[in-house]
C-alpha positions as CSV (number, residue, x, y, z in Angstrom):
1,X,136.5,174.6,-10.4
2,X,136.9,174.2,-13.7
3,X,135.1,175.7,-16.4
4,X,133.6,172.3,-17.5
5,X,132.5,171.9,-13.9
6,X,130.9,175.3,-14.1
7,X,128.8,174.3,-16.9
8,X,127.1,171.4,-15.6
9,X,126.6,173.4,-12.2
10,X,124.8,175.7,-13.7
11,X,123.0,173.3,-16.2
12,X,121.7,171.4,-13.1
13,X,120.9,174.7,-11.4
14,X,118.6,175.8,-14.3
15,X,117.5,172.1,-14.7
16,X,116.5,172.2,-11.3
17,X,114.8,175.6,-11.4
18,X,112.7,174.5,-14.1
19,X,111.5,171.5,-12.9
20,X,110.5,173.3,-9.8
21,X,108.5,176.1,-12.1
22,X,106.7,173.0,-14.0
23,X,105.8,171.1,-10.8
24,X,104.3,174.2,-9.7
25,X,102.5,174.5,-12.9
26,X,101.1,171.1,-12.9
27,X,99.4,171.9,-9.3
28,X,97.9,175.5,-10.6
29,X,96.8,173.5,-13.9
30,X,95.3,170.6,-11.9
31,X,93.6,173.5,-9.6
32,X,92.1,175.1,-12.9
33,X,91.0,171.4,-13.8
34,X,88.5,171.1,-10.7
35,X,87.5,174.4,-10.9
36,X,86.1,174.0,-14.6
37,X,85.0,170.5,-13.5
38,X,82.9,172.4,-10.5
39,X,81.9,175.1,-12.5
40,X,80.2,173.2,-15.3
41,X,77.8,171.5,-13.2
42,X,74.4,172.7,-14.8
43,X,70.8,172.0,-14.3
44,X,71.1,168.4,-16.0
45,X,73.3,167.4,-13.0
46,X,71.0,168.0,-10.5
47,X,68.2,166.9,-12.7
48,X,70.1,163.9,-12.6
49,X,70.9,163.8,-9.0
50,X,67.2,164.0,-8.4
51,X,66.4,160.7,-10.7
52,X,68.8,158.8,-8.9
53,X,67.5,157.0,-5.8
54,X,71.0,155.7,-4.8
55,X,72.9,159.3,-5.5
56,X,70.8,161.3,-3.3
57,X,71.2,157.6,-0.4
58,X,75.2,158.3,-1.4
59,X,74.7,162.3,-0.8
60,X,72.9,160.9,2.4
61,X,76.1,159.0,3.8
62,X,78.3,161.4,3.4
63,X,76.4,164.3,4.8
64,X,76.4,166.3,1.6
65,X,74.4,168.7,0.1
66,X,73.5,168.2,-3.5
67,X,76.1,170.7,-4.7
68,X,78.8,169.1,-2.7
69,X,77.9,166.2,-3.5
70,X,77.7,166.4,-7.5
71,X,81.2,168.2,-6.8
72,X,82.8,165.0,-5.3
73,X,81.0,162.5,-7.8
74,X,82.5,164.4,-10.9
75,X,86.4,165.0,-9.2
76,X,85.9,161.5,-8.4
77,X,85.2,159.9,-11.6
78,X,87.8,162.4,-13.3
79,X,90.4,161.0,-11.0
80,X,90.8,164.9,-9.2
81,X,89.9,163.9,-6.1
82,X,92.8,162.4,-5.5
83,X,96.0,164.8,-3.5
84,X,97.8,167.5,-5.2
85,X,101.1,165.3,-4.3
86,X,99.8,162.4,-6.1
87,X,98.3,164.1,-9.3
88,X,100.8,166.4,-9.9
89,X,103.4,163.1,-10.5
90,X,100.4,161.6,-12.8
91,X,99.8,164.7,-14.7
92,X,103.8,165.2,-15.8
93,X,104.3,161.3,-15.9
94,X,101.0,161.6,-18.2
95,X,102.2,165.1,-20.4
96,X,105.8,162.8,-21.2
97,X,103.6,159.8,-22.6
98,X,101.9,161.9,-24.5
99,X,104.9,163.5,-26.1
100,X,106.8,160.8,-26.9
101,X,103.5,158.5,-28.5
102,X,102.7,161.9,-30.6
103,X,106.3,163.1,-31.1
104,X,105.8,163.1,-34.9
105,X,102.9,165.0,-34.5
106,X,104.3,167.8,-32.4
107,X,107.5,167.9,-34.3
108,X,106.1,170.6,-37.0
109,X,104.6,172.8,-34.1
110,X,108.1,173.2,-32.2
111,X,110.2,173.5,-35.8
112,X,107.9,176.4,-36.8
113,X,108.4,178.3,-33.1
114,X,112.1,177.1,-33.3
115,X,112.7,178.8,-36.6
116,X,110.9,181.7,-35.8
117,X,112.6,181.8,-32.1
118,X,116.0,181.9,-34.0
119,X,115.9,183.9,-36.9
120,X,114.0,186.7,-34.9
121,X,117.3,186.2,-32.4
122,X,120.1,186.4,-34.9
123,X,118.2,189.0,-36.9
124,X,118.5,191.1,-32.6
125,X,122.1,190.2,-32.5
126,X,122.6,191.3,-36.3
127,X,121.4,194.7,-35.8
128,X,121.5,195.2,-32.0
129,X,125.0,194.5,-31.8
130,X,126.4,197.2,-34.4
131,X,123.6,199.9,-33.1
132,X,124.8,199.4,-29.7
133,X,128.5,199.1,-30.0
134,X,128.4,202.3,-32.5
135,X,126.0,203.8,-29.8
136,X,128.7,203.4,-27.5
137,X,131.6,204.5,-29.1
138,X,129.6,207.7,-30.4
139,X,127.9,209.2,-27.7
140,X,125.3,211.7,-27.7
141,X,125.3,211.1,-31.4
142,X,121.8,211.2,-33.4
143,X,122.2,207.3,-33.2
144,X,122.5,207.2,-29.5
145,X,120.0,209.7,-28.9
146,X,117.7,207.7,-31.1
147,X,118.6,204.3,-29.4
148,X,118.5,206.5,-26.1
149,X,114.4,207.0,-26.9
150,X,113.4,204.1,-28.6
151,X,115.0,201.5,-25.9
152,X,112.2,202.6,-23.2
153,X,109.1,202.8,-25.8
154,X,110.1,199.8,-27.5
155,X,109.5,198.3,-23.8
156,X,105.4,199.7,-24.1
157,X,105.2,198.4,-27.8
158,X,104.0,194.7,-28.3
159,X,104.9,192.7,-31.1
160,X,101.9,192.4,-32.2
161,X,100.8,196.2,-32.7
162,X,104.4,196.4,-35.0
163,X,103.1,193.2,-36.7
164,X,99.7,194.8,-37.7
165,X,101.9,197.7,-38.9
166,X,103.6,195.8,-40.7
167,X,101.2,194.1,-42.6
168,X,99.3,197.0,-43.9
169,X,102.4,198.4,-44.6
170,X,104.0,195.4,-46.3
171,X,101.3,193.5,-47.1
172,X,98.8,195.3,-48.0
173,X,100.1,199.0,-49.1
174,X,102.9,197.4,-50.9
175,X,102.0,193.9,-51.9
176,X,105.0,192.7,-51.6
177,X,105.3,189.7,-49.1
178,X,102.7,187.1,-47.5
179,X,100.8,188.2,-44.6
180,X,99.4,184.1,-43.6
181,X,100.7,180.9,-43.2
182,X,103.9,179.0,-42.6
183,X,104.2,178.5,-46.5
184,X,102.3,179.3,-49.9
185,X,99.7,176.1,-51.2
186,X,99.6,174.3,-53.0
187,X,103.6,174.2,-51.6
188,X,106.1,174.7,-54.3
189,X,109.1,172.2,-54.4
190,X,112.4,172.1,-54.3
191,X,115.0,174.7,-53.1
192,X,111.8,177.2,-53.8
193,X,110.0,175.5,-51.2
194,X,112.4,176.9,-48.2
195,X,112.8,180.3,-50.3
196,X,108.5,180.5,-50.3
197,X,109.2,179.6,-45.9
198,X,111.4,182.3,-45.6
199,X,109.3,184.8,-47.2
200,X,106.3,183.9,-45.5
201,X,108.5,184.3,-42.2
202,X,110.4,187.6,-43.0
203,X,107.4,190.0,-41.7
204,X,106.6,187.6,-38.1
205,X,110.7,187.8,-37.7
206,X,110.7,192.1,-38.1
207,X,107.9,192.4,-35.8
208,X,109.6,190.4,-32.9
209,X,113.3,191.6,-33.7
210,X,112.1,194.9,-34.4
211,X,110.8,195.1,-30.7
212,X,113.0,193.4,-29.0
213,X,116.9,194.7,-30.7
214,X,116.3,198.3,-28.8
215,X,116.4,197.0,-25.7
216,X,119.3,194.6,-26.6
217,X,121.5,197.3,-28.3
218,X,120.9,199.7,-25.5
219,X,122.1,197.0,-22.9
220,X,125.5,196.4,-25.7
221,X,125.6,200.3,-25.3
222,X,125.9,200.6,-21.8
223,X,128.4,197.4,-21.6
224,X,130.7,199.3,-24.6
225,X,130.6,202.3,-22.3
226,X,132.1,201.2,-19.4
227,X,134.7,199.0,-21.6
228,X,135.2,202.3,-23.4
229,X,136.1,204.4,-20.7
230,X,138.7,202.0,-19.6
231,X,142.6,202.9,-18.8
232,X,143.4,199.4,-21.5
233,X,141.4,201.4,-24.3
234,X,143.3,205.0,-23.9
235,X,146.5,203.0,-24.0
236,X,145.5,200.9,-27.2
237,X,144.6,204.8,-28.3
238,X,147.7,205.7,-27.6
239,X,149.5,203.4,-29.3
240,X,147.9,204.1,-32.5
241,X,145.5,200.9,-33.1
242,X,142.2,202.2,-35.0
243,X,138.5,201.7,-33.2
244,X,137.8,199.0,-35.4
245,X,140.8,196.9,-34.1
246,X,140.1,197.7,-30.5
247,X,136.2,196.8,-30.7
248,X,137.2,194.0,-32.6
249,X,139.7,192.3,-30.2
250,X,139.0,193.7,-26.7
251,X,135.4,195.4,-26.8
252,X,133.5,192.7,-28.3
253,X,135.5,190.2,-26.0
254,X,134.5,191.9,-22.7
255,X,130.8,192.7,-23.6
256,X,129.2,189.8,-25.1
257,X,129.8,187.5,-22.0
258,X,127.8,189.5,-19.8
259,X,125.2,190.2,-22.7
260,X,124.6,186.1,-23.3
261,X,123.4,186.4,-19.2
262,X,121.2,189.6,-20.0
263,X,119.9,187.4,-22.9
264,X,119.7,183.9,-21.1
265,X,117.4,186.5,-18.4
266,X,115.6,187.4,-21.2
267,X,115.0,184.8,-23.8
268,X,111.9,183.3,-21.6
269,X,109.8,186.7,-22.7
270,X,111.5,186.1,-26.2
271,X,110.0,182.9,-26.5
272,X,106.7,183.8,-25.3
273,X,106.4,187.1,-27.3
274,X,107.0,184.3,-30.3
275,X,103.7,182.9,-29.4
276,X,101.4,186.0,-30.3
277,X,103.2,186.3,-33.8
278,X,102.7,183.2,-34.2
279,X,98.6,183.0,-33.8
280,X,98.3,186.1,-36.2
281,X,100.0,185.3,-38.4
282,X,98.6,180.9,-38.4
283,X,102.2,179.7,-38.5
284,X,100.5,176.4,-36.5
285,X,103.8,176.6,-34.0
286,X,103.7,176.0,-30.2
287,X,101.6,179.4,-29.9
288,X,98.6,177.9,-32.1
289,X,98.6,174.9,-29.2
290,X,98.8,176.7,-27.0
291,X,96.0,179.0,-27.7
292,X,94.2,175.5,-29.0
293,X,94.1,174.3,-25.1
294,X,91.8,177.3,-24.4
295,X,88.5,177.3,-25.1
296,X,85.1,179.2,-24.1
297,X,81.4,178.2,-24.0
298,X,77.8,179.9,-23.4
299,X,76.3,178.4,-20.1
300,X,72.4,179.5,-19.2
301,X,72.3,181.7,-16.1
302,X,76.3,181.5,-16.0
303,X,77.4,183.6,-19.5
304,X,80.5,182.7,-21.5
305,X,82.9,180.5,-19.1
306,X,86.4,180.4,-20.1
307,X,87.9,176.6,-19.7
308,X,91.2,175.1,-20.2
309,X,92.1,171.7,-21.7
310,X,94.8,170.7,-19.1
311,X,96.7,168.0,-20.7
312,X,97.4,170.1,-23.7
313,X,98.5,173.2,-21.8
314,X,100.6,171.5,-19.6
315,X,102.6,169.8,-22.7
316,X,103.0,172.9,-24.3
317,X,104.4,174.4,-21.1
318,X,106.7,171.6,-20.7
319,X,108.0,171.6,-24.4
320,X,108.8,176.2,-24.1
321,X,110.6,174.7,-20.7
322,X,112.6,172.2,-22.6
323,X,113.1,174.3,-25.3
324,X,114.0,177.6,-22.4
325,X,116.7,174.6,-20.9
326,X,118.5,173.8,-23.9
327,X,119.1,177.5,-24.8
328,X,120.2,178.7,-21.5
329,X,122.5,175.7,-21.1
330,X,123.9,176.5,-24.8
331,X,124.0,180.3,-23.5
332,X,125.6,178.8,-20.4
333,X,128.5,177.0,-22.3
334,X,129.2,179.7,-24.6
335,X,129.3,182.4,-21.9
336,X,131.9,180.3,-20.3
337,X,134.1,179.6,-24.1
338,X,133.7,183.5,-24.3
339,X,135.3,184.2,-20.4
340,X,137.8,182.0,-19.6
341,X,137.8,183.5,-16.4
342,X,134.9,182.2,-15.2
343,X,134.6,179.2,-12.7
344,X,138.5,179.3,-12.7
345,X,139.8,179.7,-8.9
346,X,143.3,180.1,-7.9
């Protein structure tokens, strides 16, 4: 097989995967549709039901009580009454419309997650990659025994906790970089304009790298390790080339392949620990809609009832999907550039 070969099998195998994640999401979300449906039916309805002569002869034909029967009348005129296997095509078919009518209008909300998805992950692979290769190469050093602790905790730590920190700290105690918004307004123009962006994006970018790189470097520590301990490195020793030299043209060659598949693994929880960032700190990306498609009212005898707008939800989902399938096949092709062993058979 060749390693072209190997890319698009595994493109079609995430492709797949993926479209069999947002089918099932479509039924849970058209689920969570009848259920708010069913559990908004107040008073009025059945005040209603009761002042309609031909509802309550309808509810009569059908052997229905008035609950049951207000149930069907709303699923019905909401279209929901229809099968799962028959919505779920409408819903998707529906969410794609949608997106390509309004593509204009959801193009700012996926730039602002995009750039904050990718600068957090080069700012990971800037640090991680150095802290763990060094980690490696000096074990049981203070560095390694630092990385050692902080990999686990930074697991119980949530961005947003360092990103509270971090505005106090930066912020607030120090004054010395924007705690709000994608950019400053009025906007300034220019070349200043992109400097102003990056500024207001520095603070959101450390408190997801700042999470995340531990966990990264300790997983490019364990990988330099084993490389490390390998007979081709004693004999480089041996032969006199420096540690620089032999990261540089076998270490680094041997451990990133398998880190891009530790980070394809990963990069769904990156992208979704984006989405927290980006609410506190009102960057308007992907997380602002999606916490936009949530919403919660005050119902008498029934307290605060939590309700999702389903259409906007699921076309959110669908764009971190697309946006989860282009980077793993990218990770994909690269992985394969890096090892040109892989999909080769003799």
């Amino acid at each position: 097989m060749s390693r072209i070969a190997f890319v698009l099998k595994r493109s079609l195998e995430i492709i797949i995967i993926s479209l069999i994640v947002m089918l099932i999401l479509s039924a849970l979300i058209i689920q969570v549709s009848k259920r708010n449906i069913v559990n908004n039916i107040s008073r009025e309805h059945y005040s209603i039901f009761y002042q309609s002569p031909w509802m309550q002869e309808e509810a009569k034909k059908l052997n229905m009580t008035p609950r049951q029967y207000l149930e069907y009348y709303y699923l019905k005129k909401t279209g929901l009454n229809k099968p799962i296997y028959i919505l779920v095509p409408q819903y998707l078919k529906q969410a794609l419309e949608i997106v390509v009518k309004y593509r204009s209008n959801l193009s700012p909300y996926v730039t602002k997650t995009l750039a904050l998805l990718v600068l957090s992950w080069v700012l990971i692979l800037l640090l991680g990659i150095p802290l763990g290769l060094f980690s490696g190469l000096k074990r049981d050093s203070p560095l390694d025994h630092i990385l050692t602790f902080m990999a686990p905790f930074s697991e119980g730590v949530p961005a947003w906790w360092l990103a509270g920190i971090l505005i106090l700290l930066l912020g607030f105690k120090i004054d010395l970089l924007p705690v709000s918004g994608w950019e400053s307004l009025p906007p300034k123009e220019g070349i200043w304009r992109y400097f102003d962006i990056l500024s207001h994006l520095i603070i959101p970018v450390l408190s997801v790298a700042l999470v995340y790189v531990w966990g990264y470097a300790f997983r490019i520590r364990n990988l330099a390790i084993e490389e490390f301990d390998k007979e081709y490195v004693a004999v480089a020793r041996a032969k006199g080339f420096t540690e620089w030299w032999i990261i540089r043209k076998h270490i680094l060659r041997n451990v990133f392949p398998p880190f891009l598949t530790f980070t394809t693994y990963t990069l769904l929880d990156l992208i979704t620990g984006t989405f927290i960032i980006d609410i506190i700190f009102g960057l308007k990306g992907l997380g602002t809609l999606l916490y936009y498609s949530f919403s919660r009212h005050v119902a008498l005898n029934q307290g605060v009832i939590m309700s999702i707008h389903p259409m906007l939800f699921l076309i959110v989902s669908s764009l971190i999907v697309l946006i989860y399938v282009i980077a793993a096949v990218l990770l994909e092709a690269l992985y394969v550039y890096l090892d040109p062993r892989v999909g080769v058979r003799k």
